[in-house]
py3Dmol code that shows the C-alpha trace and the ligand (Angstrom):
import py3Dmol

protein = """\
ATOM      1  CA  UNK A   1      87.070 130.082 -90.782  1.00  0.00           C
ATOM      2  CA  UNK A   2      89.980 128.041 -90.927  1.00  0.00           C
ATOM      3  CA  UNK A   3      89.101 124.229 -90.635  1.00  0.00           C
ATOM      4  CA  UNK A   4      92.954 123.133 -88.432  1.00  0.00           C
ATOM      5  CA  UNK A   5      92.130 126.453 -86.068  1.00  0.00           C
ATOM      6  CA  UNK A   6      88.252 124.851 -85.503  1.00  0.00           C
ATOM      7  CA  UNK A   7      89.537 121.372 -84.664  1.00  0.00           C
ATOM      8  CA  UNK A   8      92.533 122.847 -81.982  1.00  0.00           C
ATOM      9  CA  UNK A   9      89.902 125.577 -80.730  1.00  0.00           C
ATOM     10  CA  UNK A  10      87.710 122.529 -80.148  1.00  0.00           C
ATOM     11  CA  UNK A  11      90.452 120.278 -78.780  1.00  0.00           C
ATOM     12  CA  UNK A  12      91.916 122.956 -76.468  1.00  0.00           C
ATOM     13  CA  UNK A  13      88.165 123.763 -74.949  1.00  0.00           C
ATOM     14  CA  UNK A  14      86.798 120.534 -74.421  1.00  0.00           C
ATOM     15  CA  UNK A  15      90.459 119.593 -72.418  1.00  0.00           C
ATOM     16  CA  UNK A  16      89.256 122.889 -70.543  1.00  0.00           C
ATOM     17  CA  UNK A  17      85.758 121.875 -69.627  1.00  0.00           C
ATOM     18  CA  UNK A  18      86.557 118.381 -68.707  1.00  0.00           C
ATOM     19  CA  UNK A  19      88.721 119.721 -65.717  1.00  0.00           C
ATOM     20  CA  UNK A  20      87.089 123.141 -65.257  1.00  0.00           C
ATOM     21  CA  UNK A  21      83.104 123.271 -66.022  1.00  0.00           C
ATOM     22  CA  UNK A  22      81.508 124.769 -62.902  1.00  0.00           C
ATOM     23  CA  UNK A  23      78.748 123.039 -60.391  1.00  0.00           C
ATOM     24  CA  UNK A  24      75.169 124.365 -60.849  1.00  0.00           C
ATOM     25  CA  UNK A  25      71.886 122.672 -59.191  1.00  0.00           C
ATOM     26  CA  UNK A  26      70.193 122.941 -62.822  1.00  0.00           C
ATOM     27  CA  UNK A  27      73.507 121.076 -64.262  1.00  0.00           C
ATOM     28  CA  UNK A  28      72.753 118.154 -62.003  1.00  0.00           C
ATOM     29  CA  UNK A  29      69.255 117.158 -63.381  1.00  0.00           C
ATOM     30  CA  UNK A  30      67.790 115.977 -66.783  1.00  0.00           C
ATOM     31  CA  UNK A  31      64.379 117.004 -65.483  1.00  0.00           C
ATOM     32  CA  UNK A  32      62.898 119.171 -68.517  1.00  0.00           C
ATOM     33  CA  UNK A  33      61.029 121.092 -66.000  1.00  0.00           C
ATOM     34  CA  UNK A  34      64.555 121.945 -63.582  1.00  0.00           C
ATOM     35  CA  UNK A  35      65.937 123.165 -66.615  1.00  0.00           C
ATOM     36  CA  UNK A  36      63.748 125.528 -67.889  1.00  0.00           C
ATOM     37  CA  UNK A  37      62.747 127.101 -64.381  1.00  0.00           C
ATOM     38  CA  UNK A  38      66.277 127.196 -64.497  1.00  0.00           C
ATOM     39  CA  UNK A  39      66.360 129.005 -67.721  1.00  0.00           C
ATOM     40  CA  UNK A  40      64.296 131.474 -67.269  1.00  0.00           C
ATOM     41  CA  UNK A  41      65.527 132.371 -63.607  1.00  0.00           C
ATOM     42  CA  UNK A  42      69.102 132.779 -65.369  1.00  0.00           C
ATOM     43  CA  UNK A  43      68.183 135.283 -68.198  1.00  0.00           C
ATOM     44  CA  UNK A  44      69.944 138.392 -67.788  1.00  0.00           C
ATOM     45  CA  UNK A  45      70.993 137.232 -64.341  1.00  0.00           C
ATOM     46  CA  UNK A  46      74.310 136.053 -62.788  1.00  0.00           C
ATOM     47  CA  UNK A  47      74.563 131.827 -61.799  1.00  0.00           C
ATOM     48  CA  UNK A  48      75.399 132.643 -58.281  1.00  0.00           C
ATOM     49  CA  UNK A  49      72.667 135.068 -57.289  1.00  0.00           C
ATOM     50  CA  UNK A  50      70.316 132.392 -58.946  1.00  0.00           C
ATOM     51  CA  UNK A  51      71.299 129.403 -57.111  1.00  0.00           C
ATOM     52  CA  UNK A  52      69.370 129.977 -53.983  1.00  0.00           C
ATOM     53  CA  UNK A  53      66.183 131.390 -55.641  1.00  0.00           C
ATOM     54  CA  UNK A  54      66.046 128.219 -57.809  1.00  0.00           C
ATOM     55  CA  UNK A  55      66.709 125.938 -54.582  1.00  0.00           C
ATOM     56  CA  UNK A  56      63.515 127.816 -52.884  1.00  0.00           C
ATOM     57  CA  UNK A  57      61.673 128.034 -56.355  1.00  0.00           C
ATOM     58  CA  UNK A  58      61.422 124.131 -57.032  1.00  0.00           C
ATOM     59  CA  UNK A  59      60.708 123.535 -53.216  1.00  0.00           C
ATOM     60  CA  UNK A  60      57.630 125.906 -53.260  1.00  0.00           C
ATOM     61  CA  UNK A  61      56.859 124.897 -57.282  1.00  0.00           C
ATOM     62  CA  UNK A  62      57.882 121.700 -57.406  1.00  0.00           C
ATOM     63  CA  UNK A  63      55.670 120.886 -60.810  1.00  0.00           C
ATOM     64  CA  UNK A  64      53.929 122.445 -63.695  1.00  0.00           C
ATOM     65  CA  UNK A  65      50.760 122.038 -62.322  1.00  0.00           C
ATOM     66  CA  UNK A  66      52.086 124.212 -58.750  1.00  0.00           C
ATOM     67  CA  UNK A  67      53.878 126.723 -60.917  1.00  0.00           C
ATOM     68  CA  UNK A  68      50.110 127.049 -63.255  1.00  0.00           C
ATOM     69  CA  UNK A  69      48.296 127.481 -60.176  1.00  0.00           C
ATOM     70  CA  UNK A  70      50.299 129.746 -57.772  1.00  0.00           C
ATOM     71  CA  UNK A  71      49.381 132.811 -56.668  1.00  0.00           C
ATOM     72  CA  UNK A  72      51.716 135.825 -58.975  1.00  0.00           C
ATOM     73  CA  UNK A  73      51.951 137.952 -55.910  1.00  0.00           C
ATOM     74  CA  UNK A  74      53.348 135.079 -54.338  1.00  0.00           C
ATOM     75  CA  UNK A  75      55.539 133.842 -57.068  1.00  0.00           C
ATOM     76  CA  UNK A  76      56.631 137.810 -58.240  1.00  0.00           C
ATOM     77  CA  UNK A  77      57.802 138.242 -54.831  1.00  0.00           C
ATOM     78  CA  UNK A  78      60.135 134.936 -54.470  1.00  0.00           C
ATOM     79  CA  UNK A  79      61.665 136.349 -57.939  1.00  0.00           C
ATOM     80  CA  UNK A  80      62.169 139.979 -56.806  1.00  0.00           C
ATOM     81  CA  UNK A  81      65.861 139.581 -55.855  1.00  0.00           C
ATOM     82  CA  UNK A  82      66.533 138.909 -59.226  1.00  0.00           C
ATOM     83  CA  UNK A  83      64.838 141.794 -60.889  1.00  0.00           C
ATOM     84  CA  UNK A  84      62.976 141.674 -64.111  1.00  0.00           C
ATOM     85  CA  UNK A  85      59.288 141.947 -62.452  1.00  0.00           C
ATOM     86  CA  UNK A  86      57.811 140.149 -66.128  1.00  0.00           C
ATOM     87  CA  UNK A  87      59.539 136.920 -65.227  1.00  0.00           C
ATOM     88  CA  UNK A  88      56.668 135.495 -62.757  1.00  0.00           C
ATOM     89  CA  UNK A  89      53.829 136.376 -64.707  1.00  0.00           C
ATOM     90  CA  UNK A  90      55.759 134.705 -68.002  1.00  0.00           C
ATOM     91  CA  UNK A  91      56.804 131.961 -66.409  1.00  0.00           C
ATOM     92  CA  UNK A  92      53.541 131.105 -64.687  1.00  0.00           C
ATOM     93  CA  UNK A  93      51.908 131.656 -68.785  1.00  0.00           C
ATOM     94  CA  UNK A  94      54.599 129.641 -70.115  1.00  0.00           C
ATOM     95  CA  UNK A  95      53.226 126.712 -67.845  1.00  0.00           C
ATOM     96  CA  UNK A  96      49.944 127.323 -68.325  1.00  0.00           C
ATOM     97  CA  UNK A  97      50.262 127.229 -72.094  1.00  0.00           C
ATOM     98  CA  UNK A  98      52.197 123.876 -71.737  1.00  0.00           C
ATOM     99  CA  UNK A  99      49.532 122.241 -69.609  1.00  0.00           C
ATOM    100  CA  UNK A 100      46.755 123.123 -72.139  1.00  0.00           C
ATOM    101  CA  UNK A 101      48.840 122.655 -75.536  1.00  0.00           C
ATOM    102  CA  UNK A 102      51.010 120.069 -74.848  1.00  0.00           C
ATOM    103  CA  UNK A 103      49.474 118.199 -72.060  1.00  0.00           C
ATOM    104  CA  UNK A 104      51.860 118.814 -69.635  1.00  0.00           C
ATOM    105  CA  UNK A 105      55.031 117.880 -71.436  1.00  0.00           C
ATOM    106  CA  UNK A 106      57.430 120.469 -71.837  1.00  0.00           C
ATOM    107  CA  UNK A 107      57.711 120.684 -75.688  1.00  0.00           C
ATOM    108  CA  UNK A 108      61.158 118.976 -76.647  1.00  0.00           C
ATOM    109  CA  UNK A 109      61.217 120.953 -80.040  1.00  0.00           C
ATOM    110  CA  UNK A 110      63.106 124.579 -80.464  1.00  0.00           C
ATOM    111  CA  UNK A 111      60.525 125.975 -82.891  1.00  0.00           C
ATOM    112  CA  UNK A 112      57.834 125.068 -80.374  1.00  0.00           C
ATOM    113  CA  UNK A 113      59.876 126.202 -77.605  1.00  0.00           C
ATOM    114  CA  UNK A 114      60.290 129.294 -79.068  1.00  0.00           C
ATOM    115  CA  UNK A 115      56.314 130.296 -79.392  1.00  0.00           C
ATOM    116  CA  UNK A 116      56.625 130.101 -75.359  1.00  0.00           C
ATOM    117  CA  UNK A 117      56.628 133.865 -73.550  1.00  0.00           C
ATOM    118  CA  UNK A 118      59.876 135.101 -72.883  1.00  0.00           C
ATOM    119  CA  UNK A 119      61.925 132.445 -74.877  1.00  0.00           C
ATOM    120  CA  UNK A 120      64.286 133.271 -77.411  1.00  0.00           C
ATOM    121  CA  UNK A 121      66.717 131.508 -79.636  1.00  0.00           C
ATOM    122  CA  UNK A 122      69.340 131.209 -77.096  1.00  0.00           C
ATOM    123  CA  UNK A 123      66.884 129.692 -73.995  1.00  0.00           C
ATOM    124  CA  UNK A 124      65.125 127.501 -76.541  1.00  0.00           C
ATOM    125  CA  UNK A 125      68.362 125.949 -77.588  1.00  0.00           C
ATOM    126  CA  UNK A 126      69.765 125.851 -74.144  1.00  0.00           C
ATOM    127  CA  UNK A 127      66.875 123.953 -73.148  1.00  0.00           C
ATOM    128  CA  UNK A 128      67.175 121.100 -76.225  1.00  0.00           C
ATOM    129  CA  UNK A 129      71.004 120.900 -75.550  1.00  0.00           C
ATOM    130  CA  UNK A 130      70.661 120.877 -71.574  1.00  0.00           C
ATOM    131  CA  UNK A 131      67.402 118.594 -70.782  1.00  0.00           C
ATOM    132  CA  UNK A 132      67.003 116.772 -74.307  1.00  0.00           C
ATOM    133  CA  UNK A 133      70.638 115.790 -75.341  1.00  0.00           C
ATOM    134  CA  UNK A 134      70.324 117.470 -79.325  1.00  0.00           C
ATOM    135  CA  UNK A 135      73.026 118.916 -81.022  1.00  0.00           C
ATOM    136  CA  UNK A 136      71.924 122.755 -81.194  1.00  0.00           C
ATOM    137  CA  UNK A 137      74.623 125.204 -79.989  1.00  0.00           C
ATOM    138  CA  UNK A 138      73.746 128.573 -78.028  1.00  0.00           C
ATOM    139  CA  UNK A 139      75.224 131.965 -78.826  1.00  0.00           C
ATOM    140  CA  UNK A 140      74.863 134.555 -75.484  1.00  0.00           C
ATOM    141  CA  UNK A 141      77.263 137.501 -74.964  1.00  0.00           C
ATOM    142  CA  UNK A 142      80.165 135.313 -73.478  1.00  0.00           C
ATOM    143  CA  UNK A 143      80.120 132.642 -76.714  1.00  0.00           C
ATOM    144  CA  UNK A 144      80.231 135.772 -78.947  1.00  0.00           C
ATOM    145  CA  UNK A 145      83.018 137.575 -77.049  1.00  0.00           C
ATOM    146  CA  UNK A 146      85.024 134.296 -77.167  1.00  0.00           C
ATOM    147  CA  UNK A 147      84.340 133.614 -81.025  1.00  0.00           C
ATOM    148  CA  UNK A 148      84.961 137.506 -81.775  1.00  0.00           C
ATOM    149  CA  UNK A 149      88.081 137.484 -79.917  1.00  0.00           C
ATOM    150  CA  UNK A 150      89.625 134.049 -80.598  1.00  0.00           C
ATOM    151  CA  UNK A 151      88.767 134.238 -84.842  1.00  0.00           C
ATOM    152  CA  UNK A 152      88.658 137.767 -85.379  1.00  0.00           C
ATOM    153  CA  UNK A 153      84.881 137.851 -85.783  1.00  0.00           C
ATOM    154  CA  UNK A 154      83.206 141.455 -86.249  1.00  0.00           C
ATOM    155  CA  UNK A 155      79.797 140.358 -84.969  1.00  0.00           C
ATOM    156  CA  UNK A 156      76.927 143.389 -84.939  1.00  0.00           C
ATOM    157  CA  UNK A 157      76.286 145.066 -81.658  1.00  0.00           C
ATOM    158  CA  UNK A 158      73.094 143.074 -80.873  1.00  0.00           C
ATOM    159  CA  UNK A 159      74.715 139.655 -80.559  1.00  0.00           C
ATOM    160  CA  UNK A 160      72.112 137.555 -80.187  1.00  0.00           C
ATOM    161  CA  UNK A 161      70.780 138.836 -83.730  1.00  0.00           C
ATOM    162  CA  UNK A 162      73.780 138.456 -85.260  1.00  0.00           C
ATOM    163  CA  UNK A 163      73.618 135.884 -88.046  1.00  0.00           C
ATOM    164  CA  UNK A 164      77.476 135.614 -88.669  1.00  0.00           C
ATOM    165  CA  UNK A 165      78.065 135.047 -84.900  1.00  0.00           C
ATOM    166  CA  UNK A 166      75.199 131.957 -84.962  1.00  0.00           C
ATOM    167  CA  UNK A 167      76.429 130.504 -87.810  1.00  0.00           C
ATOM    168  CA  UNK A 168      80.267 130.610 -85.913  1.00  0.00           C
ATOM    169  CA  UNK A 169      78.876 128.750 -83.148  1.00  0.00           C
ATOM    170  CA  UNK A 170      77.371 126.609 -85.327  1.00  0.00           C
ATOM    171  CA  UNK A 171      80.365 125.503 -87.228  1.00  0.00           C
ATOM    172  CA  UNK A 172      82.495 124.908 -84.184  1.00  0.00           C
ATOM    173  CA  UNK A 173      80.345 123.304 -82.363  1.00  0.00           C
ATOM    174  CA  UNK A 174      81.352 119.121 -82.470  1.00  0.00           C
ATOM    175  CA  UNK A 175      79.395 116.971 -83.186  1.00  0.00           C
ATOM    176  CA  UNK A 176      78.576 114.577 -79.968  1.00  0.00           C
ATOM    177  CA  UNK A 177      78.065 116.543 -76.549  1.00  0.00           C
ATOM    178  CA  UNK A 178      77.046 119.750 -77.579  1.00  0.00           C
ATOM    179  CA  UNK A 179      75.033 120.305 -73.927  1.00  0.00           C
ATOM    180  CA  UNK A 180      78.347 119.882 -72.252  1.00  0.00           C
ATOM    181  CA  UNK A 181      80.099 121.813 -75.173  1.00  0.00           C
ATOM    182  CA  UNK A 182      77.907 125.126 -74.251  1.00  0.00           C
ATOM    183  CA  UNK A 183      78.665 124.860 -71.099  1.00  0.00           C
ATOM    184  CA  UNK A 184      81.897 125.037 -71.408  1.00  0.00           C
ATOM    185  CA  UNK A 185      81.495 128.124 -73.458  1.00  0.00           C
ATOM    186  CA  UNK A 186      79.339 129.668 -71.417  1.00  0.00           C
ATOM    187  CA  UNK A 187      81.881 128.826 -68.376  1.00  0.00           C
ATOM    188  CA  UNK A 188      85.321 129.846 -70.329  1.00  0.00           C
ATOM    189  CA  UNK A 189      83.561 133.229 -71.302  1.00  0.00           C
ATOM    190  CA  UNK A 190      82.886 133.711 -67.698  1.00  0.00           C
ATOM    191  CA  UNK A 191      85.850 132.720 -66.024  1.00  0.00           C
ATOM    192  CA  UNK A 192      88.843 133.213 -68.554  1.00  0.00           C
ATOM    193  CA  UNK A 193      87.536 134.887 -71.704  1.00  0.00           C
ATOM    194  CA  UNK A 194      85.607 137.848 -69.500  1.00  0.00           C
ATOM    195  CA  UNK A 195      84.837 140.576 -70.870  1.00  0.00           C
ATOM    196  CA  UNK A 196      87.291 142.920 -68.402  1.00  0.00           C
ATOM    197  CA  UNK A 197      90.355 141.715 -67.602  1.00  0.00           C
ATOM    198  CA  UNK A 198      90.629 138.383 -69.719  1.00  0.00           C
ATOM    199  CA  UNK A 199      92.939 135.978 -68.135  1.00  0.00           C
ATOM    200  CA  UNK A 200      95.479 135.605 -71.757  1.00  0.00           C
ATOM    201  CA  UNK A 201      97.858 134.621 -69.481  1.00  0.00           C
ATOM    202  CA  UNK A 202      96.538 131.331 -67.807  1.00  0.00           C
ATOM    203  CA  UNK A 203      94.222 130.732 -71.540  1.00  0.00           C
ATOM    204  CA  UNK A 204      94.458 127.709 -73.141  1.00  0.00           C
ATOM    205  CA  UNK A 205      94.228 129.879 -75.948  1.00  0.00           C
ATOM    206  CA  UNK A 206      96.323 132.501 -76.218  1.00  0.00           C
ATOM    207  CA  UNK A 207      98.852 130.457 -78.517  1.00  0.00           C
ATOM    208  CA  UNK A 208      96.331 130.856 -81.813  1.00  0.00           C
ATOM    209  CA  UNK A 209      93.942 133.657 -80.489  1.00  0.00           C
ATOM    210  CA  UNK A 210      93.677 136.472 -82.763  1.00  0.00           C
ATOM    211  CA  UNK A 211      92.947 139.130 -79.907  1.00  0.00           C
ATOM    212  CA  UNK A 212      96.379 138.370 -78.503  1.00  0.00           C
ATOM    213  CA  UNK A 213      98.198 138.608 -82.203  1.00  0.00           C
ATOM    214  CA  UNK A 214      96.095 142.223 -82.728  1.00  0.00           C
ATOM    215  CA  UNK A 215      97.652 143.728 -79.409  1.00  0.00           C
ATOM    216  CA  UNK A 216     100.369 145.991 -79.704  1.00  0.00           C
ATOM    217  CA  UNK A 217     103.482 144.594 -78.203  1.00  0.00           C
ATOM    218  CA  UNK A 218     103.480 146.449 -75.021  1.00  0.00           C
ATOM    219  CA  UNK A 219     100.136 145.455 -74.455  1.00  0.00           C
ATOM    220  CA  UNK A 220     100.370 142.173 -74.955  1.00  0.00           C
ATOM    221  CA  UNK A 221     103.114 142.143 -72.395  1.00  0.00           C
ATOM    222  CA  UNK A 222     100.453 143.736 -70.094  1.00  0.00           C
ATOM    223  CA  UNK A 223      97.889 140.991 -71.267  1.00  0.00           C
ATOM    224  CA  UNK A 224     100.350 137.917 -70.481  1.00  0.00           C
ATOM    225  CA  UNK A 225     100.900 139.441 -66.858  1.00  0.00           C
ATOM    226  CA  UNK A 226      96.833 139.794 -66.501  1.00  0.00           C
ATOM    227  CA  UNK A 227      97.367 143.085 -65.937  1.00  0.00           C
ATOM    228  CA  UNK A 228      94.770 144.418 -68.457  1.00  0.00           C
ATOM    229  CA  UNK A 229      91.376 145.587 -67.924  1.00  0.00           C
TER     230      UNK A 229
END
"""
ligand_1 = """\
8
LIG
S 93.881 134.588 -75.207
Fe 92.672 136.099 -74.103
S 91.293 136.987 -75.609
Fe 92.103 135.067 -76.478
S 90.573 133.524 -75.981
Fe 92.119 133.508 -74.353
S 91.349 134.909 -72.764
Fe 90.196 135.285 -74.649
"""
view = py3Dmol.view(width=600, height=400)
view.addModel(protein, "pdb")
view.setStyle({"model": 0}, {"cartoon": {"style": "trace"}})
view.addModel(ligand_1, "xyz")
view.setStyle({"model": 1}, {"stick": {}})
view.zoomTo()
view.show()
């Protein structure tokens, strides 16, 4: 990967994020708790339809110790609108296993994180970027559509596996800020970079993306109008 094309990729998003990065409850708290109720409500599930069931979830739960003790019926049925039935009885494991192993603290390290049920690479990392400030970015299905299209990355179909695709978000990821850095991904991927219909013609982007110089003429006249899906 070319080392000019990192540093104006990096330039161009950050300028994005500072004016664009969108308002989430779990994006207004440090609380290591917030964020990984957060995380876990948000797997596999769109922002929006989360925000309420996270408002109601940390009123009913509103610590380790109510989330370890609740009753699953209870807990499975505030989660229902958002599908994946496993979720409650994880979750409620995942704080049981923190108040016995780690006295209560959620564990600020990813390779601990990661022997929690129902975290991956991607929510361990998420976590240690978004409620402990370290430098570790995240690669979901919007940073890898972003990084495939933009550098002309052939990732493998299961992204979140893919070792080339990590190491890309790796590498362009700066140095300071990297919380706020996969946000932004994770935003841009969502809101220009989508997956139908990208927005090429409002992308901070476009001028060095490699998706818009492999587009036959006519359709990149199609892509600058938006008129792709
Ligand atoms: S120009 Fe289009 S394909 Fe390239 S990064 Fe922007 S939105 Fe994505």
């Amino acid at each position: 990967m070319d080392a000019a094309k990192i540093k104006w990729f990096r330039h161009q998003l950050s300028t994005w994020g500072t004016q664009n990065l969108r308002d989430f409850p779990w994006r207004q708290t440090c609380d290591s708790y917030a964020i990984i109720v957060a995380e876990y409500l948000l797997q596999k599930t769109d922002a929006a339809t989360v925000v309420p069931i996270y408002k109601a979830f940390l009123l009913r739960y509103s610590t380790l110790e109510n989330l370890a003790k609740a009753n699953i019926n209870e807990l499975s049925e505030l989660l229902v609108p958002l599908g994946l039935y496993f979720r409650a009885e994880r979750l409620q494991k995942c704080a049981r296993i923190i108040l016995e192993q780690y006295g209560g603290k959620i564990p600020d390290s990813e390779q601990q994180l990661l022997e929690l049920p129902g975290i991956g690479k991607y929510t361990a990392r998420a976590i240690c970027s978004q409620a402990f400030n370290q430098p570790l970015a995240v690669l979901d299905t919007n940073v890898a559509r972003i990084l495939e299209r933009f550098f002309g990355l052939q990732g493998e179909r299961v992204k979140s596996r893919c070792k080339i695709l990590w190491s890309a978000a790796e590498i362009i990821a700066p140095e300071k800020e990297v919380g706020k850095w996969n946000l932004t991904l994770l935003d841009f991927g969502a809101m220009v970079c989508r997956a139908k219909n990208p927005l090429c013609n409002d992308c901070p982007l476009s001028a060095k993306c490699d998706y818009m110089q492999t587009q036959p003429n006519d359709s990149k006249k199609i892509l600058l109008s938006g008129g792709l899906k």
